[in-house]
Every structure is written in structure tokens, then in C-alpha cells.
N, C-alpha and C positions, 0 to 999 in steps of 0.2 A: 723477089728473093727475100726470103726471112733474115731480122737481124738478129744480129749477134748480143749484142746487149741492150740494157735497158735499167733505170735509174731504179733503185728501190722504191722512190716514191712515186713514178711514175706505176711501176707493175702494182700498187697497192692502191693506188687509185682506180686503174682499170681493172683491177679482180672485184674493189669495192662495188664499182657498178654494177659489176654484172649479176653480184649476189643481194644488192639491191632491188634490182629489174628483174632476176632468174628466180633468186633464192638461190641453197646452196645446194643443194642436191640434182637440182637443174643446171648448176654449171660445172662443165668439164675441164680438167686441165688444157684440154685441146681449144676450149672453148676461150681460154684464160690466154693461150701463149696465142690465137689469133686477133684478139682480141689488140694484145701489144707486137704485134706483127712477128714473132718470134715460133721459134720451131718447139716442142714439144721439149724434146730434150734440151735446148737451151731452159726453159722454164725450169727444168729437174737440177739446174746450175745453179738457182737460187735458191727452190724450195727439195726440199723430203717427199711433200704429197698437201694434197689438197687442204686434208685439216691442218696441219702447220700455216700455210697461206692466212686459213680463216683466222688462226690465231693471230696473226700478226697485225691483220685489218684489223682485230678487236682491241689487241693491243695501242696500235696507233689511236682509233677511238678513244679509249680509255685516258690515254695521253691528249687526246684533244679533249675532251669533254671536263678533266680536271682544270686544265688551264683556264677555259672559258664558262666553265658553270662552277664547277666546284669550290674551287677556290675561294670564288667572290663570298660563300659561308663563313668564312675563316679571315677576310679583309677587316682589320683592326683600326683601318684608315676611315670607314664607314659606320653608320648610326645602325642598333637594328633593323631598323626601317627601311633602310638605304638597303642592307645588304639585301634582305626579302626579297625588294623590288628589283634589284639587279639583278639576281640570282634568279627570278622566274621570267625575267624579261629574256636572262641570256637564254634560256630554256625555249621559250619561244623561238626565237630566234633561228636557232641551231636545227630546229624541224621545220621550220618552215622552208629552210635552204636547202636542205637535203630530200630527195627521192626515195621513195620506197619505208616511209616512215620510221620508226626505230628498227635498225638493223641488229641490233644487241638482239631485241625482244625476238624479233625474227628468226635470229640463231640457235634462241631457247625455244623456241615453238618446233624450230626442227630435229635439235638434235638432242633435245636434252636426254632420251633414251637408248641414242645411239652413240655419242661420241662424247665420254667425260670429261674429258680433257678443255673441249672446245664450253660444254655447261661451264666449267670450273671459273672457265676465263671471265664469262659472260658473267656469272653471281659476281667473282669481284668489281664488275664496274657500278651492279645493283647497291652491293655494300658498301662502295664512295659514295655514291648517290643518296642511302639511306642516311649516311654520317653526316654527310653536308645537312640535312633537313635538318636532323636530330641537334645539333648544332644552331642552325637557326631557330629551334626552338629551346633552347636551353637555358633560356632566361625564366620562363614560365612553367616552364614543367619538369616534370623527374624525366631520369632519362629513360625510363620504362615505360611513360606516357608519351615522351615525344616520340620514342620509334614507333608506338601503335599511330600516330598520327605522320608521321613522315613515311607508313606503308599505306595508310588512305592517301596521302598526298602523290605518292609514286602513283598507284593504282587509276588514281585520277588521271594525272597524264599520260603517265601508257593509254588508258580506255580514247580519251582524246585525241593522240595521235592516230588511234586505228582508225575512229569514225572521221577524221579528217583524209585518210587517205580512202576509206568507203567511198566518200561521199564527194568529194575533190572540191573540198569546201573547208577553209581555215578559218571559219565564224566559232564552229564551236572549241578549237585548239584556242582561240583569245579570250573566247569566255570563261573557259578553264582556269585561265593563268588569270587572269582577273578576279576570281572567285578564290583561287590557292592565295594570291597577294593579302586577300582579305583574311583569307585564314590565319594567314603566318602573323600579320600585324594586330590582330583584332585581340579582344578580350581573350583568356585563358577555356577552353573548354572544360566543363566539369564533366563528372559522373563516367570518367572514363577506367576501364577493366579491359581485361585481356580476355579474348574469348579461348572458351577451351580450341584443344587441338582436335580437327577434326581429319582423318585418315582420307585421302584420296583414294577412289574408289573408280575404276578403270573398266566403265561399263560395257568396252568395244572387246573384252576376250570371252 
């Protein structure tokens, strides 16, 4: 017999999995309220519809990922050095314990042409993430230099998480974060420019 209720952080746990493991378009509401032993319609007692759901997992994300990454950017208790190295350590960390590598990236890779709402959500967690770098670089660079270098630095780890879950190999997610450490602490990079805008071009219509 299906229950009757179920804990928000429980039901946000078990939808994360599954949009982990499924992706989100592979997972159904049906798929969700079995998942947490629950009738269909009881799920419709918590959520509107599917996308709200995803909203919520990104939200909660959002709210984890500020406390345990972000923040340590902005810790006024630590050296800049300290903070670097905490900050790409917690980085580490946080993907190596998790399944199905970044689920933000994942979200954006599926919907961002389909459902704004759920992009909209996913960019804010990019531009905490962008701010925190930028911030750790802010002793050395203008702040128009350090976010071109805090979107190599993003770009880096996202690339690294994907080939770590390719390859089901976490050598090269440490090498990464060993190599970012070095960046963030090391001498200042010169000769940096913005490159122009280049127009994405949508070769599959």
C-alpha cells in the first residue's frame, strides 16, 4: 500500500537520484512517487509538476553548495591562500561524493531550450560560483580579468567532472583541483583580453 506522506527532504533526495541516475526527462512523476513509495496524486500534494520538483532539487543545491564551497571565498577568518585551498578542496570533495556528476550542468545540457525557468535557476548557481572565484581573485586582478579567469577556472572543472564520470576514474578531477590551487595562488597572469563575442551557431536545424 502507498504512503500517505513523506518528508520534503526525503522526497528531494529521492527525485535527486533519480535525475542523477535517469536525467530529467527520463524521469516521470510516476517514476518519482514510486520511487518514495507514494501514489501519484499524493506527489501532486507537494509539487505543481515536474519542473517545479527540479526547481526545488536546484534550489536546495544552490543552498548546499553556498555553504560548503562558496562561502569559504568570503571567510575573512583565513589567508588568501587558505581560502584557495579550502575552496577547491571543498570542490573536490562535493563531486567526488555525489553520482552522476554535476547535476546543475546536467539540467543545463537538457533543458536549457526547453524550460526557462529551470535554465534561469541553474545560471544563478553558475553566477555564485563565478563570484566566489572572482573574489578569490581580487587581490591581483581587475574585476574584468578575474571573471575571464574564474570562467577558465569554472570550465576547467565542469570539463573534469564530465571526464571523471566518462571514465570512472577521479585522477584526473585531482589533478584539476591541483592545477586550479596553483592558479589561484600563483603569480598574477598577464596579457589577458576578453575575446570578442562569438554567436552560437546551431548546426543540427
Amino acid at each position: 500500500m502507498a504512503r500517505k506522506k513523506i518528508e520534503k527532504d526525503e522526497l528531494l533526495d529521492r527525485t535527486e537520484y533519480l535525475f542523477r541516475t535517469r536525467g530529467y526527462a527520463n524521469t516521470s512523476i510516476a517514476d518519482i512517487a514510486q520511487a518514495c513509495g507514494l501514489s501519484k496524486a499524493s506527489i501532486y500534494h507537494h509539487i505543481a509538476s515536474k519542473e517545479e520538483l527540479a526547481i526545488k532539487v536546484i534550489q536546495r543545491l544552490h543552498e548546499q553548495m553556498q555553504l560548503v564551497i562558496f562561502d569559504i571565498a568570503y571567510d575573512s577568518q583565513l589567508s588568501a591562500t587558505e581560502r584557495a585551498h579550502a575552496f577547491v578542496d571543498a570542490i573536490h570533495m562535493f563531486y567526488q561524493e555525489r553520482v552522476g556528476g554535476c547535476l546543475i550542468a546536467s539540467f543545463i545540457a537538457e533543458t536549457s531550450e526547453t524550460h526557462a525557468q529551470i535554465h534561469s535557476y541553474c545560471k544563478k548557481v553558475f553566477e555564485a560560483w563565478l563570484t566566489a572565484i572572482v573574489d578569490l581573485l581580487s587581490n591581483k586582478y581587475s574585476d574584468a580579468q578575474a571573471k575571464l579567469i574564474a570562467e577558465d577556472i569554472l570550465a576547467h572543472v565542469q570539463g573534469a567532472v564530465l571526464l571523471m564520470q566518462l571514465n570512472k576514474n577521479s585522477a584526473l578531477l585531482a589533478r584539476t583541483m591541483q592545477s586550479i590551487k596553483k592558479q589561484l595562488c600563483n603569480e598574477r597572469v598577464e596579457n589577458l583580453s576578453e575575446p570578442k563575442d562569438t554567436q552560437y551557431i546551431d548546426e543540427t536545424v
